[in-house]
PALOPA-654409 format. One record per residue: x, y, z of N, C-alpha, C in turn. Coordinates in steps of 0.05 Angstrom, whole numbers, plus 5000, padded with zeros to 4 digits. Last residue first. Layout:
! PALOPA-654409
XYZXYZXYZ;...
END
This chain:
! PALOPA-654409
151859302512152259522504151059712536;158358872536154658872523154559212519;161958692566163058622539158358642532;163258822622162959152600162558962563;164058352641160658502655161158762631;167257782608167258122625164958182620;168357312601166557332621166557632639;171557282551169157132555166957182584;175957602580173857762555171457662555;179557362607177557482626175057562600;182557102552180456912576178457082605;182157322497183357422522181957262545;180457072445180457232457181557262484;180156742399183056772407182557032432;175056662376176956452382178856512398;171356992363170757022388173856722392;169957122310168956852316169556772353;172557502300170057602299168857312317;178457402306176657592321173857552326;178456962260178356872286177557132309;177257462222175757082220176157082251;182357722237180057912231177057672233;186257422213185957532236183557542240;184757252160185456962185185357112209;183857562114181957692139182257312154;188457922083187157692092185757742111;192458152031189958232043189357932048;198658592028197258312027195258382038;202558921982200458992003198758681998;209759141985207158981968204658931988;213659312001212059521994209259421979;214458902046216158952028214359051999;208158832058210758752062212358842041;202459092093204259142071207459012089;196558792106199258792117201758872092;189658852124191758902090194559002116;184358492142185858672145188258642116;177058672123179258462114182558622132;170458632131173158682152175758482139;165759002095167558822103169758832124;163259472099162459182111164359022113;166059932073165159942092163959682115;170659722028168059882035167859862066;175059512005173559322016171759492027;179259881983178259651972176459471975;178060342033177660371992178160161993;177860092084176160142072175560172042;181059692108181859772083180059832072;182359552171179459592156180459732139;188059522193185259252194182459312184;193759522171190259662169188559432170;199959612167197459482175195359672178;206659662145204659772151202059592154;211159352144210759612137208559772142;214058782172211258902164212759212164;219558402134218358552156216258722141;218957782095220358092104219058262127;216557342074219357422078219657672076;210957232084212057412062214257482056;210756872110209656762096210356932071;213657182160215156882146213056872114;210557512167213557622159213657372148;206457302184204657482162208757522142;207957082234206656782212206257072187;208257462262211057372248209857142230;203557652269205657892247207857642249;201157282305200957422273202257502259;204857292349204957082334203357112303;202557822366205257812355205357502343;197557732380197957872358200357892345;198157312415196257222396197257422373;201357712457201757502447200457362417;195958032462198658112445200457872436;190757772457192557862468194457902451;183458012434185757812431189757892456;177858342463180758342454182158082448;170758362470173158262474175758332449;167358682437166258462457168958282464;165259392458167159132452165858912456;165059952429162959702445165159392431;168860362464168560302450166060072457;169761002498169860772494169660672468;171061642521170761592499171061222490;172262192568171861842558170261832528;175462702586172562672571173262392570;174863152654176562782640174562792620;174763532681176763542663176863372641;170663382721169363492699171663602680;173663102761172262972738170863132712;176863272792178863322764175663152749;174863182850174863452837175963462803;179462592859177162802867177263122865;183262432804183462492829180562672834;180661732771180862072765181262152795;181561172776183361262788183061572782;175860982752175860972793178861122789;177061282700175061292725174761282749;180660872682181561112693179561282707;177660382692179860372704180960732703;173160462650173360482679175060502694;177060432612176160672609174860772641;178859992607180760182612178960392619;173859712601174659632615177959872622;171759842543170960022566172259892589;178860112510176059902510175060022537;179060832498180060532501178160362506;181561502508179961402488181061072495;179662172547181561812542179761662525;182062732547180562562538181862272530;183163232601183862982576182362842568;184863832604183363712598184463502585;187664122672188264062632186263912621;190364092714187364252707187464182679;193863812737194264092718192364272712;190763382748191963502772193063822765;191563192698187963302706188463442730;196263102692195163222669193263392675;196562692722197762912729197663102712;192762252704192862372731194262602728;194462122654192862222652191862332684;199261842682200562112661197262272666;198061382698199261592722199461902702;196361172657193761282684195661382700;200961042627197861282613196661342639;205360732633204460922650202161102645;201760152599205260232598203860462629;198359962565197760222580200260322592;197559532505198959562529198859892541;191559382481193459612486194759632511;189558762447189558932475191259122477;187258952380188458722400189058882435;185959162334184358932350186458782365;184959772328187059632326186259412343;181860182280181860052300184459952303;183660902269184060632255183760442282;187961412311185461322275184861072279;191661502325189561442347187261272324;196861802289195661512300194261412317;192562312278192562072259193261772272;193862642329191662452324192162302305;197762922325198662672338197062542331;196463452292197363242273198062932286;194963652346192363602325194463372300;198063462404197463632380195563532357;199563302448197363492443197563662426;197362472453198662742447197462972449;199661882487198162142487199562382469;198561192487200561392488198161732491;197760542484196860722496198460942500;199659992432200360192457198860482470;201759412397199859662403199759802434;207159282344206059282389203959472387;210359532316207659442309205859312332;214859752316215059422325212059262319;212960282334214760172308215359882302;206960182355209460312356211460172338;199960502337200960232339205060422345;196060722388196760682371198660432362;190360902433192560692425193860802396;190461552469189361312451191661112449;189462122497189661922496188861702478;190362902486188662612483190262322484;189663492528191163272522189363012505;187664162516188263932522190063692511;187264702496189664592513189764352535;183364722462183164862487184664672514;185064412420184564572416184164842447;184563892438186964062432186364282425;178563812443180263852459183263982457;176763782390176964052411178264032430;179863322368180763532353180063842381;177363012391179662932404180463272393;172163032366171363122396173863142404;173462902310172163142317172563262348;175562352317178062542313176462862316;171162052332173762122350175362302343;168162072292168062202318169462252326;169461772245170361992251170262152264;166561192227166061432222167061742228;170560752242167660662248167160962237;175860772230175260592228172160602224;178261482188178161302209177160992209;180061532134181861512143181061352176;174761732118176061492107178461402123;
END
């Protein structure tokens, strides 16, 4: 319940820590910015959980997940497949049977921009800053639906104006419409 699509990720991210690896993912950061970070511990995973529909800034992740695999360490990278290649052509020769991948089937991202102009149309409309976000609120809305739920000022809103224009392909990222990874 806790993840987005069924809970793989946190099974396959879980062995790896387990045999002193590293995992990679997005999460969201206090500002609600989504971000590519790493942990290696089993309680880091929770913020990897949960989709987050918008592009993950990568900040230093492919130099970190290089010197990690240069360690011999195992990592597992988790991101749309277009990151996912990108740490691929950059794994150092010999470190490939360290690296586990883990994609997604995308068919495009929104930009951050797009996403930050959300959260402040979501602050104004609610006067106050976001507390928390979930873009699949599975216990009220099951499994089919896609509504996201923005808690403001401990009150919890539910709209799917994000989640509408995702799906409808409106606000997406202008390479997204014509990326070769956006099929299965």
């Amino acid at each position: 319940m806790q993840s987005s699509s069924g809970g793989v990720f946190t099974l396959l991210a879980e062995e790896v820590i387990k045999k002193g690896g590293v995992v990679f993912g997005a999460c969201f950061s206090d500002d609600w910015e989504v971000k590519h970070h790493y942990t290696e511990s089993i309680e880091g995973l929770a913020a990897f959980r949960g989709s987050k529909y918008v592009q993950s800034y990568i900040g230093t992740s492919y130099q970190k997940v290089e010197s990690f695999l240069k360690q011999g360490r195992i990592v597992m990278f988790t991101g749309t497949p277009c990151q996912v290649d990108g740490i691929k052509a950059l794994c150092p020769k010999g470190c490939e049977e360290h690296l586990v991948c883990m994609d997604i089937v995308c068919h495009g991202v929104p930009s951050p921009r797009v996403w930050n102009d959300y959260k402040a149309y979501m602050e104004r409309k609610y006067h106050g800053k976001i507390e928390k976000i979930d873009f699949r609120n599975k216990e009220r809305f099951g499994w089919s639906d896609h509504w996201e739920t923005v808690t403001i000022n401990g009150k919890e809103h539910d709209s799917q104006v994000y989640m509408k224009m995702f799906y409808e392909h409106t606000f997406l990222r202008e390479a997204c419409y014509v990326c070769p990874y956006k099929n299965l």
